[in-house]
C-alpha positions as a Markdown table, in Angstrom:
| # | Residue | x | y | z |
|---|---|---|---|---|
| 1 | Unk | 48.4 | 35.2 | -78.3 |
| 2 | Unk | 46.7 | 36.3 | -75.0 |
| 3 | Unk | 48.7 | 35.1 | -71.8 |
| 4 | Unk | 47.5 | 32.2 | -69.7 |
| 5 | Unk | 46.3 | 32.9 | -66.5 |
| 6 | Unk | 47.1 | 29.6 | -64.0 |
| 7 | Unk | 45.7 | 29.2 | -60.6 |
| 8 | Unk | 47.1 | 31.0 | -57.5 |
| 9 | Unk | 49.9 | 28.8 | -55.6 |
| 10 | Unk | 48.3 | 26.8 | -53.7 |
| 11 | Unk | 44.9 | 27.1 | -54.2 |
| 12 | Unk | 43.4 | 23.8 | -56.3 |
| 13 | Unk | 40.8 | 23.1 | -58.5 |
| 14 | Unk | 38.9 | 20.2 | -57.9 |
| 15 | Unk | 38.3 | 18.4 | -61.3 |
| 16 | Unk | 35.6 | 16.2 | -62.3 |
| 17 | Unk | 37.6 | 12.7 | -61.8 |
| 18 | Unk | 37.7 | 13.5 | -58.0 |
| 19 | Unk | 34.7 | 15.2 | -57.2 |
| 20 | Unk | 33.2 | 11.7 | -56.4 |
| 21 | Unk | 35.9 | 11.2 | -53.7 |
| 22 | Unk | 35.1 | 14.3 | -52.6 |
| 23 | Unk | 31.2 | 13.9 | -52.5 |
| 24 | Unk | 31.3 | 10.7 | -50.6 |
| 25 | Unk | 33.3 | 11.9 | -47.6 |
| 26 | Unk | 31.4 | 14.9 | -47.2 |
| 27 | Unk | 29.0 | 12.5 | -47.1 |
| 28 | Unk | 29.5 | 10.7 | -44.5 |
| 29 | Unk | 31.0 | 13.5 | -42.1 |
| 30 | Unk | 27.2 | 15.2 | -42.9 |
| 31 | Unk | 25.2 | 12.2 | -42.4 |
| 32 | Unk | 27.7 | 11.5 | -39.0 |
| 33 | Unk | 26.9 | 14.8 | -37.9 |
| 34 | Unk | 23.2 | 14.6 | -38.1 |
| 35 | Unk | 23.4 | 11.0 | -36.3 |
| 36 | Unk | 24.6 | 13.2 | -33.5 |
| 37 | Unk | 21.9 | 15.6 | -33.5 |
| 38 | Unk | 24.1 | 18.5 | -34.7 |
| 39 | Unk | 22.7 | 21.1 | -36.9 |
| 40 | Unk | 24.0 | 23.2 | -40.1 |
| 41 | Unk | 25.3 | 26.7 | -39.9 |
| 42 | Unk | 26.7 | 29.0 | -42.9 |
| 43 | Unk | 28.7 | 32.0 | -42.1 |
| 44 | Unk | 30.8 | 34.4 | -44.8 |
| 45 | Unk | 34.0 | 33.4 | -45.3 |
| 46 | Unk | 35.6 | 37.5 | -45.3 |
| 47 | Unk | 35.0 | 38.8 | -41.9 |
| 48 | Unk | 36.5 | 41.3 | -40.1 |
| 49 | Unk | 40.0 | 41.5 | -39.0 |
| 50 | Unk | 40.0 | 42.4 | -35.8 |
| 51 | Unk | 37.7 | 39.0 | -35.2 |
| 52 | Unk | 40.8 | 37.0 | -36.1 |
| 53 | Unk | 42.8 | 39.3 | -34.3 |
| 54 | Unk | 41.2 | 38.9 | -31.0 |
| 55 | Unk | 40.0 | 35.3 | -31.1 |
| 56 | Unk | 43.2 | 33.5 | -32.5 |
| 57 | Unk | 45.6 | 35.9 | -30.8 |
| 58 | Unk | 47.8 | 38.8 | -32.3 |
| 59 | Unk | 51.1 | 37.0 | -31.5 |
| 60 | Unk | 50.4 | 33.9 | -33.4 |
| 61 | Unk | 51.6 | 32.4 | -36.7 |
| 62 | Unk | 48.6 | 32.7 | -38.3 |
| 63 | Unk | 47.7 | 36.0 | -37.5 |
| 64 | Unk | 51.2 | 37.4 | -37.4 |
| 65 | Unk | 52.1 | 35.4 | -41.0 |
| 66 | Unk | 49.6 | 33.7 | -42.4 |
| 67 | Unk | 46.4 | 35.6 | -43.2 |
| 68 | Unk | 44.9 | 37.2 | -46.4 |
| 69 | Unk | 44.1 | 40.6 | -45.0 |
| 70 | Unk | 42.8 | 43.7 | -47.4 |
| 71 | Unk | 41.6 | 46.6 | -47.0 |
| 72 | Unk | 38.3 | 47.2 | -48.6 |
| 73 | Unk | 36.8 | 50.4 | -50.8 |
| 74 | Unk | 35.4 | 51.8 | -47.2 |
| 75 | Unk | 38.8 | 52.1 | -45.4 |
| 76 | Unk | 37.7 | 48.4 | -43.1 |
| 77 | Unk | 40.2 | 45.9 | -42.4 |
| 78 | Unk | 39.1 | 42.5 | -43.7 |
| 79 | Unk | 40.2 | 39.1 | -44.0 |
| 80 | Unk | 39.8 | 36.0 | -45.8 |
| 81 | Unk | 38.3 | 33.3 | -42.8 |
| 82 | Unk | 41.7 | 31.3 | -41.8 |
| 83 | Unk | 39.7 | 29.0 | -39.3 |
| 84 | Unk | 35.7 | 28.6 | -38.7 |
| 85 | Unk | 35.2 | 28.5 | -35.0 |
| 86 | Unk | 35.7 | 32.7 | -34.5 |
| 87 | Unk | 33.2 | 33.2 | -37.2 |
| 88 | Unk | 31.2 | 30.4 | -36.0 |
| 89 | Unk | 31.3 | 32.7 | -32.1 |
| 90 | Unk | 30.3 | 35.6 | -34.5 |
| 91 | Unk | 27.5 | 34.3 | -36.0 |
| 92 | Unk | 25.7 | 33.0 | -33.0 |
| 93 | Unk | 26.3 | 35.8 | -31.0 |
| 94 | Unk | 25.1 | 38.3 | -33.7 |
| 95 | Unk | 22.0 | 36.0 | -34.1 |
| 96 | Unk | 21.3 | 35.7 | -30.6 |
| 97 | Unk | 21.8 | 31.8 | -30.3 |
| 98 | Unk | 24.0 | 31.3 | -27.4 |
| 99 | Unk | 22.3 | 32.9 | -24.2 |
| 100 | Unk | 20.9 | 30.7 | -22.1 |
| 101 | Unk | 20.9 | 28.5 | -25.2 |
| 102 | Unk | 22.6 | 24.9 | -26.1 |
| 103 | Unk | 23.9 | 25.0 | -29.9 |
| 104 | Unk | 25.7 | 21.7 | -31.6 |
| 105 | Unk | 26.6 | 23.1 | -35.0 |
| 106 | Unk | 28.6 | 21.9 | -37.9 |
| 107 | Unk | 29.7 | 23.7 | -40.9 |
| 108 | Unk | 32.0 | 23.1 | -44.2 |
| 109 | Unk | 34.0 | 25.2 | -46.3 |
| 110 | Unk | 37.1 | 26.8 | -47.8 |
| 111 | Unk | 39.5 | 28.3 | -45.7 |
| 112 | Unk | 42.8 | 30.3 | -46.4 |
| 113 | Unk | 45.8 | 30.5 | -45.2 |
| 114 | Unk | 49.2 | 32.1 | -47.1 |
| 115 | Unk | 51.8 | 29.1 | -46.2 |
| 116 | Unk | 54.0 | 27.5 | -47.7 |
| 117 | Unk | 52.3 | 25.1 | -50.4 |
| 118 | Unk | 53.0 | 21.2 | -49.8 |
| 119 | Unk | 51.4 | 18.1 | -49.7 |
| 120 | Unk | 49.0 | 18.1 | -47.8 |
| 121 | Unk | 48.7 | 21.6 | -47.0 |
| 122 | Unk | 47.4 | 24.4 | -48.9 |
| 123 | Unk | 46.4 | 28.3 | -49.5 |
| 124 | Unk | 43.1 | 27.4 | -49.9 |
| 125 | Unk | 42.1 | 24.6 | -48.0 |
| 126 | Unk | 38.9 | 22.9 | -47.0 |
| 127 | Unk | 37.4 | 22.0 | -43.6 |
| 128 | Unk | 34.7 | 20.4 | -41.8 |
| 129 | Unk | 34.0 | 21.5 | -38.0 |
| 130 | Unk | 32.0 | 21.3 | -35.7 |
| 131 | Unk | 30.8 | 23.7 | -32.4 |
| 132 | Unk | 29.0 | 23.1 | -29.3 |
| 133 | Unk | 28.3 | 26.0 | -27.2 |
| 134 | Unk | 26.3 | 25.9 | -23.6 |
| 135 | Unk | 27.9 | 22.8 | -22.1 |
| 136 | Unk | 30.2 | 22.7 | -19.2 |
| 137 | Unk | 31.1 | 19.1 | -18.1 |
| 138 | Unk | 33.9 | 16.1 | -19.5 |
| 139 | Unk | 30.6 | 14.4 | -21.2 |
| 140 | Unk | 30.3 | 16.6 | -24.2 |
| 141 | Unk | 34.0 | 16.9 | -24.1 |
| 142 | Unk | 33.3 | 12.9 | -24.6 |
| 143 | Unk | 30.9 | 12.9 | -26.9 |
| 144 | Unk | 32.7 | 15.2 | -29.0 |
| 145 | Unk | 35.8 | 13.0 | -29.3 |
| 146 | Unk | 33.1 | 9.8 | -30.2 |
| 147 | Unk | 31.7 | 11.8 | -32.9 |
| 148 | Unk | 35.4 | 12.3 | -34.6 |
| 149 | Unk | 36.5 | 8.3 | -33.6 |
| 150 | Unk | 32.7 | 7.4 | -35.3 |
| 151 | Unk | 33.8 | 9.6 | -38.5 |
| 152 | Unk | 37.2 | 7.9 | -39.1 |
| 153 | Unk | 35.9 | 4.5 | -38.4 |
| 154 | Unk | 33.2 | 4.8 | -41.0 |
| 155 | Unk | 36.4 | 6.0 | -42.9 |
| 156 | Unk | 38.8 | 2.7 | -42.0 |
| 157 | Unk | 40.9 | 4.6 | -40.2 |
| 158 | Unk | 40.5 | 3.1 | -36.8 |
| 159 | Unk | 43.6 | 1.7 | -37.1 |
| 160 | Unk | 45.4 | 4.2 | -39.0 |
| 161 | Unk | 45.3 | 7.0 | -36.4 |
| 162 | Unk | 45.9 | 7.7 | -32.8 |
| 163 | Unk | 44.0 | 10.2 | -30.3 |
| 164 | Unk | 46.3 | 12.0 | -28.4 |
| 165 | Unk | 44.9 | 14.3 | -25.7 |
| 166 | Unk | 45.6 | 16.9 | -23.1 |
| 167 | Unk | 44.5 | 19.3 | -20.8 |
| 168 | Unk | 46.0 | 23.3 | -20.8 |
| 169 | Unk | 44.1 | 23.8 | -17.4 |
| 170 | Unk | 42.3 | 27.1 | -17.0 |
| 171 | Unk | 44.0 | 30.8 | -17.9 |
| 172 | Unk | 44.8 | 31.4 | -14.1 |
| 173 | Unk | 46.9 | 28.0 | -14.2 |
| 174 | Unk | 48.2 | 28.7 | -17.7 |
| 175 | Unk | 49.3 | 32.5 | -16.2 |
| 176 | Unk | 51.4 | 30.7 | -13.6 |
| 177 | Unk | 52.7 | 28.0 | -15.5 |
| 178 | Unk | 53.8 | 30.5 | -17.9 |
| 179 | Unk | 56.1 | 32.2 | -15.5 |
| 180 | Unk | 57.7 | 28.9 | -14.8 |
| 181 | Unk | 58.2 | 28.1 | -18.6 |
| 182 | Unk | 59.8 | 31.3 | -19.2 |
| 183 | Unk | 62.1 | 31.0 | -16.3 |
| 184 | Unk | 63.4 | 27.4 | -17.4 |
| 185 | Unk | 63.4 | 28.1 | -21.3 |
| 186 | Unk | 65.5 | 31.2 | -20.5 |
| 187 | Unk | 68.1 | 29.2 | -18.9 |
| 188 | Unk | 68.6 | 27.3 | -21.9 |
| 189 | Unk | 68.2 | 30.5 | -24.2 |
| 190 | Unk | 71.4 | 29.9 | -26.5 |
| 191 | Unk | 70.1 | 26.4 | -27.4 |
| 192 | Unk | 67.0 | 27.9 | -28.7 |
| 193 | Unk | 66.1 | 28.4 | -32.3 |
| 194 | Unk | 65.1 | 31.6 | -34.1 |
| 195 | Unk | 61.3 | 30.3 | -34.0 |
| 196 | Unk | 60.9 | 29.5 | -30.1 |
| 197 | Unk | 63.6 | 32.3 | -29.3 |
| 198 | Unk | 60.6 | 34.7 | -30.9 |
| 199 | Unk | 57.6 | 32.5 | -29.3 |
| 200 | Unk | 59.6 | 32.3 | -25.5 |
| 201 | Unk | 58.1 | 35.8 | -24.4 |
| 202 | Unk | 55.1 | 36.3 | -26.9 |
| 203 | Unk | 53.7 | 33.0 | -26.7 |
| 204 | Unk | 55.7 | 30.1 | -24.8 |
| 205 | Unk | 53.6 | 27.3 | -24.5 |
| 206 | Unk | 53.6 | 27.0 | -28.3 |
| 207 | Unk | 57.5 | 26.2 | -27.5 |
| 208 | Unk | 56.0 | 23.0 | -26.5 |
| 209 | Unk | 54.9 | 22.1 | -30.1 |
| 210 | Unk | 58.3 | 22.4 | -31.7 |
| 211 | Unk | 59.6 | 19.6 | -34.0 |
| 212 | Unk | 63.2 | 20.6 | -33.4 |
| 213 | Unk | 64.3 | 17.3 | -31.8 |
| 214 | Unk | 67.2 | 19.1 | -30.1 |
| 215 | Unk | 64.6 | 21.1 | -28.1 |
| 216 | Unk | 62.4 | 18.6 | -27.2 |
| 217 | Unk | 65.0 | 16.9 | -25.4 |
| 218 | Unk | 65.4 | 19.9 | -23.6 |
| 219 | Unk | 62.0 | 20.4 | -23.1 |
| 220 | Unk | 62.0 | 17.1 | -21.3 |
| 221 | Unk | 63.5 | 18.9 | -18.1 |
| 222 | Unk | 60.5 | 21.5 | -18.0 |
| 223 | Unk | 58.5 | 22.6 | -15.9 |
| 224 | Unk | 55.0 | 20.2 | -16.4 |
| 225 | Unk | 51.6 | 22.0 | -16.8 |
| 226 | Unk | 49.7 | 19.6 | -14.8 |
| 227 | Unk | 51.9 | 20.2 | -11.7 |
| 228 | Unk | 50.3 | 23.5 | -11.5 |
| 229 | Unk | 46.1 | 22.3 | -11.8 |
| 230 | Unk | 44.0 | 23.0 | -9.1 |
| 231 | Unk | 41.0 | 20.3 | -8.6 |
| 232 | Unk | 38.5 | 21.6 | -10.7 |
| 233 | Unk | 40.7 | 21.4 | -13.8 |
| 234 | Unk | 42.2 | 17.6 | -12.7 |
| 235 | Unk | 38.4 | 16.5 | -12.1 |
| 236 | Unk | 37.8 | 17.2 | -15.2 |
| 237 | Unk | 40.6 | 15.5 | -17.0 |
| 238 | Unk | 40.2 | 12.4 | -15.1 |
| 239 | Unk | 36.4 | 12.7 | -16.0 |
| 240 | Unk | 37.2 | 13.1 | -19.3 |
| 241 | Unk | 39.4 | 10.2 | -19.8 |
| 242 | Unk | 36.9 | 7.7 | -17.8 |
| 243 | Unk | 34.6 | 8.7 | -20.2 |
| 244 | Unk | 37.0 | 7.5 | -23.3 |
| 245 | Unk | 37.6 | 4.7 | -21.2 |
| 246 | Unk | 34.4 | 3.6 | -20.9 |
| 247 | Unk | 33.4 | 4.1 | -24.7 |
| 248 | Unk | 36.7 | 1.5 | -25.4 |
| 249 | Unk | 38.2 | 4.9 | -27.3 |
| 250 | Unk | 42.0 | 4.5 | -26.4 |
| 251 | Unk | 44.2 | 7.5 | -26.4 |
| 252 | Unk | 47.7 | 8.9 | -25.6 |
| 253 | Unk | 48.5 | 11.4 | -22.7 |
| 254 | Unk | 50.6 | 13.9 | -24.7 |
| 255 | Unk | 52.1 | 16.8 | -22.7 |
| 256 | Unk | 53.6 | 19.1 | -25.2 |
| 257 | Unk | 49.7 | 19.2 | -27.4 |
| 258 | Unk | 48.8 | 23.1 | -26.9 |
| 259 | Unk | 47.2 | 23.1 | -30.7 |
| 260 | Unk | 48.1 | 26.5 | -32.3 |
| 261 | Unk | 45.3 | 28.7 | -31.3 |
| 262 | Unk | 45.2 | 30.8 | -28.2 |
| 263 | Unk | 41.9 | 30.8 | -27.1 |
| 264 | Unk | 41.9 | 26.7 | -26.1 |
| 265 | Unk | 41.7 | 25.8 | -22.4 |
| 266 | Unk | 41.5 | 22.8 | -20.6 |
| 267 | Unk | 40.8 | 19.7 | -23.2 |
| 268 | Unk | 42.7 | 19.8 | -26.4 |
| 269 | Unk | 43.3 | 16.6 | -28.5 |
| 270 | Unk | 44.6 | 15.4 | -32.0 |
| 271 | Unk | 44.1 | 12.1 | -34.2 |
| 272 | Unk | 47.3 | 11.8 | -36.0 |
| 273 | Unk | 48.9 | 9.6 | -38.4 |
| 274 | Unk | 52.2 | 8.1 | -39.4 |
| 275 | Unk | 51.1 | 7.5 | -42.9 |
| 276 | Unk | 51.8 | 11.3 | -44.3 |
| 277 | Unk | 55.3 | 11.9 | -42.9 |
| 278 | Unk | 55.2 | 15.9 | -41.2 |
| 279 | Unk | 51.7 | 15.9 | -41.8 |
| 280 | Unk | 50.7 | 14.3 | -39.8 |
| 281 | Unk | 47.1 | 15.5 | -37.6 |
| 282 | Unk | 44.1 | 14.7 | -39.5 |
| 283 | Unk | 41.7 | 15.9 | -36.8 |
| 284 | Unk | 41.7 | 18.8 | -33.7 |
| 285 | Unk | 39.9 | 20.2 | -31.0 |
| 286 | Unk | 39.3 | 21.4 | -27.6 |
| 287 | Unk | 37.4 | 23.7 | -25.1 |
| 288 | Unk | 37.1 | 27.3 | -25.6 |
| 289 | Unk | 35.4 | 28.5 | -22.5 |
| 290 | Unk | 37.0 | 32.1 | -22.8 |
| 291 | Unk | 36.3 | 33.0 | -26.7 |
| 292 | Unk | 32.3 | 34.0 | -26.6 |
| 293 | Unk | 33.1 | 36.4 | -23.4 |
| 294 | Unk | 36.3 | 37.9 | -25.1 |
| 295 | Unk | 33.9 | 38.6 | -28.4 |
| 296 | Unk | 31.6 | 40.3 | -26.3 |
| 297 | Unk | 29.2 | 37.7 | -25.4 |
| 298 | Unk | 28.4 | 36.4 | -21.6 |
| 299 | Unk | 30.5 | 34.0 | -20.3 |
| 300 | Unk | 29.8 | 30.3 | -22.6 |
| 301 | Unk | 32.0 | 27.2 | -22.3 |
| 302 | Unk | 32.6 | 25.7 | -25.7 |
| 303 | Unk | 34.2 | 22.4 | -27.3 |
| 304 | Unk | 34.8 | 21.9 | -30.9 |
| 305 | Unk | 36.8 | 20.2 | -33.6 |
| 306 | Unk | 37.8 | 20.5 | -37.1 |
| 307 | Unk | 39.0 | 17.9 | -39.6 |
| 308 | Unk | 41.2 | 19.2 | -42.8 |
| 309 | Unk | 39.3 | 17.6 | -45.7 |
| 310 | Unk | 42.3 | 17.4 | -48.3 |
| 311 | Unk | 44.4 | 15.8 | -45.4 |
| 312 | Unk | 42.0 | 13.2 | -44.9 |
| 313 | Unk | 41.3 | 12.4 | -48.6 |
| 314 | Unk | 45.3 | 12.2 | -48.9 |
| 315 | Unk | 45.2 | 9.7 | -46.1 |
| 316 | Unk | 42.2 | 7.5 | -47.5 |
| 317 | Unk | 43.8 | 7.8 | -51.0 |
| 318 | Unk | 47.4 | 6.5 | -49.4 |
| 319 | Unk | 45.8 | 3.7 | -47.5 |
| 320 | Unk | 43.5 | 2.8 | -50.7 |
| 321 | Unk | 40.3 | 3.3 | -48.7 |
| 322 | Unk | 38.9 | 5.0 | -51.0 |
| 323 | Unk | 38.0 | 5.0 | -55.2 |
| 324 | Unk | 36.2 | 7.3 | -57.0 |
| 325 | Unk | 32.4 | 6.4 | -58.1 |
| 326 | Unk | 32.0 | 6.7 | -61.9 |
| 327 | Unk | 30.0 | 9.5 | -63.0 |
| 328 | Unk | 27.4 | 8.0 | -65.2 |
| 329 | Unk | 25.0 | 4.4 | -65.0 |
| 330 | Unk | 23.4 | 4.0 | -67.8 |
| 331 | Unk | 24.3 | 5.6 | -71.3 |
| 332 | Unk | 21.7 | 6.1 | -74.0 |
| 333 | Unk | 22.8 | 6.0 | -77.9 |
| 334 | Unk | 20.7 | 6.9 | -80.3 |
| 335 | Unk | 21.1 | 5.7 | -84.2 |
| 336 | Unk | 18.7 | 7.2 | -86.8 |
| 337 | Unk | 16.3 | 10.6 | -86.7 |
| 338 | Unk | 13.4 | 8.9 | -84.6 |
| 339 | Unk | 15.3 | 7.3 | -82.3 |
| 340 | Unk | 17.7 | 10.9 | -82.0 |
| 341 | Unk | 14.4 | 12.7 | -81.1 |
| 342 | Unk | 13.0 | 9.9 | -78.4 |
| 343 | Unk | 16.2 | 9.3 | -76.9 |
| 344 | Unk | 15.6 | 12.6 | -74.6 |
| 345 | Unk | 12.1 | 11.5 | -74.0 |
| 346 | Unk | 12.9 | 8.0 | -72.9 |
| 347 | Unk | 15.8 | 9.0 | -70.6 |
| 348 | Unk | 13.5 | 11.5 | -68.8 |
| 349 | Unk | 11.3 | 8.7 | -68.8 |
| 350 | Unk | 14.1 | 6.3 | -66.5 |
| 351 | Unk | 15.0 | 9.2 | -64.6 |
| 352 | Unk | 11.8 | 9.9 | -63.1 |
| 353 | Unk | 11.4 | 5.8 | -62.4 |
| 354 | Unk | 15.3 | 5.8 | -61.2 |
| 355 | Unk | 15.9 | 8.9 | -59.4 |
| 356 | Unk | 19.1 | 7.4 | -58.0 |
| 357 | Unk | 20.8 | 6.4 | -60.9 |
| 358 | Unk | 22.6 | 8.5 | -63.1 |
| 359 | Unk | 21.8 | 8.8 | -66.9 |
| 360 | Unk | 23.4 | 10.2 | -69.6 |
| 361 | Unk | 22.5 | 10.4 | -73.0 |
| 362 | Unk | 25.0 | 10.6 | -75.7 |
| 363 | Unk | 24.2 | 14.2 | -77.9 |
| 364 | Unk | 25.8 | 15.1 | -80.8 |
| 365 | Unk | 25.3 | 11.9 | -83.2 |
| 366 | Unk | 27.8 | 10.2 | -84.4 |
| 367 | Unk | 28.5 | 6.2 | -85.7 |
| 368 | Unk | 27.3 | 3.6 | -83.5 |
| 369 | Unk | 31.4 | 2.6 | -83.0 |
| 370 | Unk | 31.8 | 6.3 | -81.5 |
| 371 | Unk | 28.7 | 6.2 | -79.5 |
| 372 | Unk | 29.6 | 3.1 | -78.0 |
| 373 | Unk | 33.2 | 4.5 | -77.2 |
| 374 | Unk | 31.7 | 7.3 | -75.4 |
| 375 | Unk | 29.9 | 5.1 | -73.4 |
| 376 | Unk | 32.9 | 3.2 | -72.3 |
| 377 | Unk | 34.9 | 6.3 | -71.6 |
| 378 | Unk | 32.0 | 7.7 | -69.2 |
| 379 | Unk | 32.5 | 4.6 | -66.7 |
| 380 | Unk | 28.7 | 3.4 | -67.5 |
| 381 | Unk | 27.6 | 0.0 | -67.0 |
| 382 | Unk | 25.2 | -0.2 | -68.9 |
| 383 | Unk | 24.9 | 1.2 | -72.7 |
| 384 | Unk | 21.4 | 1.7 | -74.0 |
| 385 | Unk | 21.0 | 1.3 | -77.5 |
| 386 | Unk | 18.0 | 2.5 | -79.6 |
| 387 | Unk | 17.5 | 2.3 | -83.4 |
| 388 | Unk | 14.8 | 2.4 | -85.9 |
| 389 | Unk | 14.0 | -1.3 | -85.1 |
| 390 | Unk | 13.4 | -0.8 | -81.3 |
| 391 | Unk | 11.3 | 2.2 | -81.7 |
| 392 | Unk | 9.2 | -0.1 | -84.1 |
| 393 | Unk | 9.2 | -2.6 | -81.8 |
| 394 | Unk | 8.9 | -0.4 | -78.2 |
| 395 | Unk | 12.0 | -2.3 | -76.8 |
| 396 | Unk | 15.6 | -1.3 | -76.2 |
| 397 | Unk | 18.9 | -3.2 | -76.6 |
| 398 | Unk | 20.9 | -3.3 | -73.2 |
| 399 | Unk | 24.8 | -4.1 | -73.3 |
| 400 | Unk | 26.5 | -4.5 | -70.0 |
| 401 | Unk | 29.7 | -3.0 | -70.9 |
| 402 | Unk | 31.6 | -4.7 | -68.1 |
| 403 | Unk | 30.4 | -8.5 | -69.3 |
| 404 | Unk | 29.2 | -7.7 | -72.8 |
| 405 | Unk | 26.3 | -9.1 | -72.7 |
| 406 | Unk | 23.4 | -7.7 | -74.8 |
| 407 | Unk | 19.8 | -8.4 | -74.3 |
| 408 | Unk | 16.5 | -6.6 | -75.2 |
| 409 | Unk | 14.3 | -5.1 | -72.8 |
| 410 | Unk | 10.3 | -3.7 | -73.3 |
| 411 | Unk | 10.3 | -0.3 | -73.1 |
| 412 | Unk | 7.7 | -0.7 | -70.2 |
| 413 | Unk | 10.2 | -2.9 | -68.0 |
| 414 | Unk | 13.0 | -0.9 | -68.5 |
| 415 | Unk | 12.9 | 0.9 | -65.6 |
| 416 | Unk | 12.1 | -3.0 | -63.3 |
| 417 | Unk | 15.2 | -3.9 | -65.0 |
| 418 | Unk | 17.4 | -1.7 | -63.7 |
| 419 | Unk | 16.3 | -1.6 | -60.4 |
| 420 | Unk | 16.6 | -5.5 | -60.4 |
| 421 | Unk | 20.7 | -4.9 | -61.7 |
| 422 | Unk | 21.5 | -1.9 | -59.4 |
């Protein structure tokens, strides 16, 4: 007997009985999107390396630990996209859609990531995001934080989640700050763990993000970011945060948020949740201003976000906001050879009549006691029956397999009728 071949750890298939979940949420982040005026892009999900390499930044955990990297037959370096916004920078600068351009750009898709598998996070894992390029000022910052508060409203999450936001100032402040951070953190070296031991030198603010609640009460004492702003940066913030104001969009001043990517400056944020324990940011974002010039474009300020999709179905599937939409309407059985050869016929008939409901018909033959099981197994509402007698008489028998209920319908109605139940 051959050997089975399973899946790779952490990377899922998605099975019929869930696709519909699936299908509706993309939904509504595509139709939220396009309420905003942003636009669709498609880029490759293998790019590169050293795209990675320079945009994320070579001393963090995902480029030091977490990416699928190969080398192809041609002797290039190439990896398996862990994030979307440095191959979104690469597309639009190889296409010549940023200079002296305004872009607002969404995009969905599989990304990958070798961590370790959990709940909630995977190898293979799915994201929507979205990038606006060409915009300087707090409104788009703004608007971009509406768009993801509309999104998990239409979701029932309003009051399931919490916007937390901050500002990491500009890379002059950051440099400064950075200097400070090191000092204090190396005074409190032997209380360090491994992790921010490793991070203190190569990356420090990402010390700030630890979940070691010994640190973080040592972290209390630091040094604060915002004591080293100039003007420019706090104008911005405050600008920012009058905006939220005024759109009734409440939030949390957070501090220690530096998100896990090097090339954010000034506004970051993060909707997060109580309801899946350590995972617990469902959305995240923030200004890029740097990333297009350090890829070789001219100098572009940038916001964008990204929301996990199997995060937030785990969410709406905790909180029972949302089911899964059966996969047929209307199922037609067919009893005797006339009716078996019209069957086909008269469900392309409905079809083209009912374009938004979904018809099956039951192939294969079979008792009218195993027809009518299949139909209850699909999820139908509605059974179609057709025998000998109805073809002779142009009608169909109709059972509404929630009630029971059976009536006949002309053949020539059919189609009224179930636009009058639907």
């Amino acid at each position: 007997m051959a050997v089975k071949i399973n899946a790779i750890r952490g990377m899922n298939d998605l099975l019929p009985q869930n696709s519909s979940v699936w299908q509706q949420v993309e939904g509504v982040l595509k139709s939220t999107a396009a309420s905003f005026g942003f636009s669709e892009i498609r880029f490759p999900v293998v790019e590169k390396t050293g795209l990675f390499c320079r945009a994320i930044g070579e001393v963090t955990d995902v480029v030091e630990k977490e990416m699928y990297t190969f080398t192809d037959r041609d002797g290039d370096s190439l990896s398996l996209r862990p994030e979307g916004t440095a191959g979104c920078v690469r597309a639009c600068l190889e296409n010549s859609l940023l200079h002296g351009q305004e872009q607002r750009l969404w995009y969905i898709g599989p990304m990958f990531r070798h961590e370790r598998p959990q709940k909630g996070r995977y190898r293979q894992f799915h994201q929507f995001g979205s990038e606006v390029f060409g915009i300087k000022g707090p409104d788009i910052d703004a608007e971009i934080i509406a768009f993801t508060a509309t999104v998990l409203e239409k979701f029932g999450l309003k009051d399931h989640v919490t916007l937390q936001l901050n500002s990491l100032g500009s890379s002059e402040e950051r440099a400064a700050y950075r200097d400070a951070l090191v000092a204090f953190l190396e005074q409190h070296k032997e209380s360090l763990d491994e992790d921010c031991r490793r991070r203190m030198y190569t990356n420090p603010l990402r010390v700030l993000d630890t979940k070691n609640e010994d640190i973080i009460r040592i972290l209390a004492d630091a040094p604060k970011l915002s004591d080293y702003f100039g003007e420019e940066t706090r104008n911005h913030f405050a600008g920012l945060c009058s905006r939220l104001d005024s759109l009734g969009i409440k939030y949390e001043l957070n501090s220690r948020l530096v998100r896990g990517l090097d090339y954010y400056n000034l506004t970051v944020f993060e909707w997060v949740t109580e309801a899946l324990g350590s995972q617990g940011t469902v959305c995240g974002g923030g200004r890029y201003d740097g990333l297009v010039e350090q890829l070789g474009g001219q100098s572009t300020p940038a916001i964008g976000f990204a929301i996990g999709l199997e995060r937030l179905i785990l969410l709406l599937e905790t909180l029972n906001l949302v089911q899964g939409i059966p996969a047929v309407d209307i199922m037609i059985c067919a009893m005797g050879d006339e009716p078996e050869k019209q069957q086909l016929q008269i469900a392309m008939d409905l079809r083209r009549e009912l374009p938004e409901l979904r018809i099956m018909t039951h192939c294969g033959g079979g008792k009218f006691k195993k027809q009518m099981a299949h139909a209850d197994k699909s999820g139908a509402r509605f059974a179609v029956i057709i025998g000998e007698d109805e073809i002779a008489s142009r009608v169909l028998s109709v059972k509404d397999l929630r009630s029971g209920e059976q009536q006949t319908v002309e053949m020539a109605a059919a189609a009224a009728y179930f636009k009058s139940v639907f």
